[in-house]
Backbone as ProteinMPNN parsed JSONL, in Angstrom:
{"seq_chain_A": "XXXXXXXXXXXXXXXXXXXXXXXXXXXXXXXXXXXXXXXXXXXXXXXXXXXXXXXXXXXXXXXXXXXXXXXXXXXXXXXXXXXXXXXXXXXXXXXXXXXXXXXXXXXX", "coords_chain_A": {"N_chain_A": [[18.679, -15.144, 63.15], [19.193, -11.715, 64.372], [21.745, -9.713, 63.027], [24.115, -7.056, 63.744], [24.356, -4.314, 61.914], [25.48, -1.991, 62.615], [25.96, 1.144, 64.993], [24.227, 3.626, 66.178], [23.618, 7.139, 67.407], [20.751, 8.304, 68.762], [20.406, 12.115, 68.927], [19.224, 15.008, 70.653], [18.04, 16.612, 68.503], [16.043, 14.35, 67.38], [17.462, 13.085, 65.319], [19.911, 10.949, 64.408], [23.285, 9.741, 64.759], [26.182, 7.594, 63.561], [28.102, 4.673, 62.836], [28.071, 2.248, 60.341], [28.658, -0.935, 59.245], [29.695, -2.216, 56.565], [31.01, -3.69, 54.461], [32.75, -2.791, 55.44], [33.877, 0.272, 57.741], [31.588, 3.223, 58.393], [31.263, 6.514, 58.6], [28.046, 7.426, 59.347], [25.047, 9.507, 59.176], [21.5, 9.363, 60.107], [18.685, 11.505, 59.219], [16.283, 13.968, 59.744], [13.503, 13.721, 57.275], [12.519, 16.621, 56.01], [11.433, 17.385, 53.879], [9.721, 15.842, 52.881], [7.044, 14.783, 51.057], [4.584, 12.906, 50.435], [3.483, 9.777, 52.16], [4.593, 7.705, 50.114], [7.582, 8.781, 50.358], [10.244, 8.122, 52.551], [10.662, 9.373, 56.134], [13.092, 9.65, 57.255], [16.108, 10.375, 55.718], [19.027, 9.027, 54.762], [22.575, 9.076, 55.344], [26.026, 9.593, 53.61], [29.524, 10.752, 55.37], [29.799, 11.831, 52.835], [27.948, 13.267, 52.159], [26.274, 11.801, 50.349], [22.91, 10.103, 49.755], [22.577, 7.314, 51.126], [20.161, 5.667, 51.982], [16.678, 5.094, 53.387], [14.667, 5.952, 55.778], [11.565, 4.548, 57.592], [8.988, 4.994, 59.312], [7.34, 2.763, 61.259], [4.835, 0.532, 62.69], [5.055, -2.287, 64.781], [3.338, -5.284, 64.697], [2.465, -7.151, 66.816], [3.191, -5.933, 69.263], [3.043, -3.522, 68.759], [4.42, -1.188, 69.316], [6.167, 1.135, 68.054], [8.72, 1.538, 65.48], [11.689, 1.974, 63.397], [12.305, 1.427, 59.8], [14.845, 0.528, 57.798], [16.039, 1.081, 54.629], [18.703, 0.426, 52.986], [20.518, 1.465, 49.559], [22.748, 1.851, 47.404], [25.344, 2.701, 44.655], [27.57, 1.429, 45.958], [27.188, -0.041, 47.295], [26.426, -2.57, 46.393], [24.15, -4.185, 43.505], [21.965, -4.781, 45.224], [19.918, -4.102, 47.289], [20.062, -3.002, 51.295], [18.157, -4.127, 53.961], [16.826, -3.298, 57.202], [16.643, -2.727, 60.703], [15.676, -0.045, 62.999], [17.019, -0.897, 66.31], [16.567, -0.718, 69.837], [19.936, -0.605, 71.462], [20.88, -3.617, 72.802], [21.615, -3.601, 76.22], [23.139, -1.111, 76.686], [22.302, 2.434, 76.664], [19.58, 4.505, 76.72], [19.172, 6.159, 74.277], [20.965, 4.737, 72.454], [21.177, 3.06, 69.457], [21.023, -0.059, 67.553], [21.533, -1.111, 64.196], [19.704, -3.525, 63.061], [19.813, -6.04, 61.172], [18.546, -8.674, 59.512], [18.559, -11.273, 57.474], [17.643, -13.029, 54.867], [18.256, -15.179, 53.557], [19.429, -16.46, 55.839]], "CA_chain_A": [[19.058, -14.258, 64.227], [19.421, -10.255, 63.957], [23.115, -9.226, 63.258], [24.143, -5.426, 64.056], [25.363, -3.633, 60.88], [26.661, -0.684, 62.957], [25.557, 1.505, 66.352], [23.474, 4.868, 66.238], [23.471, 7.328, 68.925], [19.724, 9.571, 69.0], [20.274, 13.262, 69.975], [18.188, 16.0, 71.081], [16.833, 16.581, 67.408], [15.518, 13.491, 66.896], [18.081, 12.762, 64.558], [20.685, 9.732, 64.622], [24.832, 9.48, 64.247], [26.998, 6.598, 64.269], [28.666, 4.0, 62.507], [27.429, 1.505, 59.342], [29.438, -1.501, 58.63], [29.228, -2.957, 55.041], [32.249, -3.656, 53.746], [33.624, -1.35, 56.06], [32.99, 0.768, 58.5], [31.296, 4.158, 57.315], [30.345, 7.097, 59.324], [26.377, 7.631, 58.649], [23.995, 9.941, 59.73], [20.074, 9.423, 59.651], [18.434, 12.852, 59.783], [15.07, 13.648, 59.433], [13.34, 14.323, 56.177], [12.062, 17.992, 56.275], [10.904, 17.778, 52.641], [8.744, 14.648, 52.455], [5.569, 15.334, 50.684], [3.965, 11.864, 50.257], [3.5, 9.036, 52.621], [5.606, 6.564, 49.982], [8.883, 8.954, 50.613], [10.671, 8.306, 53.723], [10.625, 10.052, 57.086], [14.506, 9.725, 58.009], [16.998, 9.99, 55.104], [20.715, 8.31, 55.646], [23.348, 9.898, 54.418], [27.252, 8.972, 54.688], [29.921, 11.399, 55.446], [30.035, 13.372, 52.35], [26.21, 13.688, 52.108], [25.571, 11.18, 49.437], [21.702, 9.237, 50.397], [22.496, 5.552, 50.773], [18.992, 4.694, 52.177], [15.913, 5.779, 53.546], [14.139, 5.077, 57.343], [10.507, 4.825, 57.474], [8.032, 5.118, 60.981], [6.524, 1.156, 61.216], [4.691, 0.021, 63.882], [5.327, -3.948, 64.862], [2.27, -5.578, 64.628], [2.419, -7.761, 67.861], [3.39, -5.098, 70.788], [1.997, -2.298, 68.642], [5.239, -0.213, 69.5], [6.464, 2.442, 66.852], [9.789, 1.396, 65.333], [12.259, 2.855, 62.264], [12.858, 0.386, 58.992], [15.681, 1.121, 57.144], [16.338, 0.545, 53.343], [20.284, 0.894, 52.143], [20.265, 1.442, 48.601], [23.636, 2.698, 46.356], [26.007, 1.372, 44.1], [28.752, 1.507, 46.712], [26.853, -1.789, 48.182], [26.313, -4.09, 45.377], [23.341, -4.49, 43.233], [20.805, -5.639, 46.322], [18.931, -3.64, 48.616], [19.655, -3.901, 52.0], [16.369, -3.797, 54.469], [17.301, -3.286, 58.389], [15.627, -2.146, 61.587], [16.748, 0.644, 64.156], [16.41, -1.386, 67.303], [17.473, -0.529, 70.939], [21.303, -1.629, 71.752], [21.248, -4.024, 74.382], [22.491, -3.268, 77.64], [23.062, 0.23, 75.986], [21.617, 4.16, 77.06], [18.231, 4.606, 76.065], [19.519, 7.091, 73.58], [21.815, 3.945, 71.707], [20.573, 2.092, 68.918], [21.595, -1.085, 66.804], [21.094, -1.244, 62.855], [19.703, -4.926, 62.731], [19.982, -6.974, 59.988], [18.051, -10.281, 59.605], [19.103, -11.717, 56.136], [16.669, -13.901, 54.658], [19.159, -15.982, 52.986], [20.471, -16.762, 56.451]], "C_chain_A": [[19.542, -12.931, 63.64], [20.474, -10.214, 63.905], [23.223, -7.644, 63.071], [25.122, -5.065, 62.502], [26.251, -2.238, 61.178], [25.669, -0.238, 64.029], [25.154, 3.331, 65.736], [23.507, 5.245, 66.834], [22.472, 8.658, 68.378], [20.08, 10.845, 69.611], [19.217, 13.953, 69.818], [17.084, 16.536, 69.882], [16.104, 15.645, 67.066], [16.374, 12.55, 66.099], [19.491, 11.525, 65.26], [22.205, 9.879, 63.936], [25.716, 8.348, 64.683], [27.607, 5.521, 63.312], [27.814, 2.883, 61.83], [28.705, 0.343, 59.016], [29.259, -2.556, 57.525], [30.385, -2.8, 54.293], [32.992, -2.842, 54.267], [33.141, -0.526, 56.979], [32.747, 2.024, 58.326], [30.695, 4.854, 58.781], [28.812, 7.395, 58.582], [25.734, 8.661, 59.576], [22.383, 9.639, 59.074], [19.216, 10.687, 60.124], [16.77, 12.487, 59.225], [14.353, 14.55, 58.162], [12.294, 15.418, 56.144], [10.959, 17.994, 54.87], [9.424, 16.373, 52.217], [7.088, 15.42, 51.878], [4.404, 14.039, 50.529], [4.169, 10.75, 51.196], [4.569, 7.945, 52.224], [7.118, 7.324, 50.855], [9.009, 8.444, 52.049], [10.79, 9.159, 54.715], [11.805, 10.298, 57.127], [14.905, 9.517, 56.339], [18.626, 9.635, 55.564], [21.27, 8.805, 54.898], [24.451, 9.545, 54.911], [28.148, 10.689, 54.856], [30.817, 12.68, 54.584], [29.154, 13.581, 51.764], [25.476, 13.311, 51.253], [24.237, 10.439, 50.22], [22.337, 8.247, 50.251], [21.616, 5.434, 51.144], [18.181, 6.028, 52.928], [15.561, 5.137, 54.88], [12.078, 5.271, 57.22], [9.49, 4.566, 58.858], [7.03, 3.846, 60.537], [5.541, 1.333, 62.772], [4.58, -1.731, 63.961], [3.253, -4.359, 65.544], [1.489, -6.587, 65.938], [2.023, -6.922, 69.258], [3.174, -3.875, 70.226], [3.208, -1.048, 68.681], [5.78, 0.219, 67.796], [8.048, 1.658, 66.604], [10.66, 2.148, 64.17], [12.469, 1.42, 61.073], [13.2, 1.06, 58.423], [16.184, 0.161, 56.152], [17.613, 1.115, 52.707], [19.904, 0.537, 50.979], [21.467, 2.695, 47.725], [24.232, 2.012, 45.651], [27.365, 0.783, 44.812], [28.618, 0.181, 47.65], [26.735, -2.644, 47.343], [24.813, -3.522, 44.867], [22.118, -4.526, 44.43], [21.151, -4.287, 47.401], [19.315, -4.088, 50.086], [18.633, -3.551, 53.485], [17.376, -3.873, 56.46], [16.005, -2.441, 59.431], [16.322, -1.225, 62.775], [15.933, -0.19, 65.26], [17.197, -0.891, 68.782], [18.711, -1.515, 71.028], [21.047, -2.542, 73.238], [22.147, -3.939, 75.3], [23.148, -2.086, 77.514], [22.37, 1.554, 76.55], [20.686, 4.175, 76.433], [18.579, 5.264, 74.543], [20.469, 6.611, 72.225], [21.126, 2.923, 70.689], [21.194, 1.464, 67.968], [21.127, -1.121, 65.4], [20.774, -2.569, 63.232], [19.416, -5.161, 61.693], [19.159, -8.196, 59.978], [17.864, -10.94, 58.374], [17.881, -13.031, 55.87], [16.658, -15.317, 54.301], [19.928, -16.955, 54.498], [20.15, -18.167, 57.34]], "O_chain_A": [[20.195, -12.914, 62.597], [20.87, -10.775, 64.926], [22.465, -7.051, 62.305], [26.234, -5.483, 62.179], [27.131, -1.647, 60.552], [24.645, -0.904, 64.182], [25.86, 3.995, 64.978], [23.487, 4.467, 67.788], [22.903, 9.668, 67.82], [20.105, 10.836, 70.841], [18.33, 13.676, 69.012], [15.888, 16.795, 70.021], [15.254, 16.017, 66.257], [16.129, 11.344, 66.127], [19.821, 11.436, 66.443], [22.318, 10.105, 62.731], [25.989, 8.118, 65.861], [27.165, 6.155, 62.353], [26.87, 2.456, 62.495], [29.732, 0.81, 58.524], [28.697, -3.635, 57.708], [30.644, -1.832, 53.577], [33.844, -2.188, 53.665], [31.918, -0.519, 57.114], [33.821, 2.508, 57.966], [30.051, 4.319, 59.684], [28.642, 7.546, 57.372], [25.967, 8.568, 60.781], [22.109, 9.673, 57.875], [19.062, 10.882, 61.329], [16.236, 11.52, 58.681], [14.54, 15.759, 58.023], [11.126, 15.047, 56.263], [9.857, 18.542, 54.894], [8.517, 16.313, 51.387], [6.371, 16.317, 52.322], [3.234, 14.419, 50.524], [5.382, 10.536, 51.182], [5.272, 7.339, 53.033], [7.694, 6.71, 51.753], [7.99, 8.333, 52.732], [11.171, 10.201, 54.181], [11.926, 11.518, 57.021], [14.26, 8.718, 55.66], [19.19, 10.007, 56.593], [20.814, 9.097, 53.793], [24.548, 9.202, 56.089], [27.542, 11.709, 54.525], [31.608, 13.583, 54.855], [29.318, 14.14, 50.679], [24.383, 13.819, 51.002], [24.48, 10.151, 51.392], [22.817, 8.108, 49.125], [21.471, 4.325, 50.63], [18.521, 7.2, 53.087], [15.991, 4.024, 55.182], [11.567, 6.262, 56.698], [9.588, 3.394, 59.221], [6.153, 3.922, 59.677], [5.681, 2.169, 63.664], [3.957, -2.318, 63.077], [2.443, -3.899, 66.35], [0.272, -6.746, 66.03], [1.076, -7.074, 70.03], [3.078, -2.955, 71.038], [2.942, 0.005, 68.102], [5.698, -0.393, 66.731], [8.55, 1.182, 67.622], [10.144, 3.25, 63.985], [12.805, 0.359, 61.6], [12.619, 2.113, 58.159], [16.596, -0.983, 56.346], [17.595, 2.125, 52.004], [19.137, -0.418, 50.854], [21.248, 3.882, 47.487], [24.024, 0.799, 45.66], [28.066, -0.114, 44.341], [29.419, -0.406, 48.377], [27.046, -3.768, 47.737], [24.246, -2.637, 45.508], [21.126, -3.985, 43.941], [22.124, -3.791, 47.968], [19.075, -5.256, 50.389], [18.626, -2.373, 53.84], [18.42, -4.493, 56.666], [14.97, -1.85, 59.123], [17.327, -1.592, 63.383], [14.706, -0.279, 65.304], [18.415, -0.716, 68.75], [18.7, -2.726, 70.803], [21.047, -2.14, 74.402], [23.345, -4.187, 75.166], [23.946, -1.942, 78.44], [21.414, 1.056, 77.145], [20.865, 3.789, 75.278], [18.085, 4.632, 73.609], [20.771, 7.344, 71.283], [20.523, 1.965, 71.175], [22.0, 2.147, 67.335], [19.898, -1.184, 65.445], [21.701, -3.018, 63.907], [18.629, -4.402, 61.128], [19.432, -8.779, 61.028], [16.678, -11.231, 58.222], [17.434, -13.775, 56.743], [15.847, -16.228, 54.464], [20.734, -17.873, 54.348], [21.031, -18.671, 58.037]]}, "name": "protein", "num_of_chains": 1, "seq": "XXXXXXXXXXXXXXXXXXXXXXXXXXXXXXXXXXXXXXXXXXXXXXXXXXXXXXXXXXXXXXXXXXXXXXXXXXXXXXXXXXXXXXXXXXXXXXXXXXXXXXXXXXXX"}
């Protein structure tokens, strides 16, 4: 089952602000990457609130219902060793405009 690692709120740029919790709870923004030059980089970079990258977001589409989604890869040393992989998903029962980090641990 998905667990929420923290709440996003989309504004008018496209771009995403809101709360990461990993050991804590961390303001984050996910903005969008202006500079990308290659398909591997990421679309969205994450950044916390004094503009270090912890992770990257990348434009998926789910292979079932075909819809467009964001996957997001945390990656510093401020998390441990391990990678961790997440999905921006709508918050339930939430403003169109609200979205959930999910988590789904593999281990779990």
């Amino acid at each position: 089952m998905a667990q929420a690692l923290g709440y996003v709120t989309k504004n008018e740029t496209g771009n995403f602000a809101g709360t990461l919790n990993l050991g804590g709870a961390s303001r984050i923004n996910i903005v969008s990457n202006d500079n990308k030059e290659s398909e591997a980089q990421p679309d969205f970079r994450i950044v916390d609130t004094l503009g270090q990258d912890i992770g990257g977001g990348w434009f998926k589409t789910a292979k079932t219902s075909g819809k467009e989604y964001i996957s997001l890869t945390f990656a510093h040393p401020t998390l441990g060793p391990r990678k961790v992989y997440a999905n921006l998903g709508q918050a339930y029962g939430k403003e169109a405009d609200e979205f959930a980090i999910l988590w789904n641990p593999l281990d779990a």
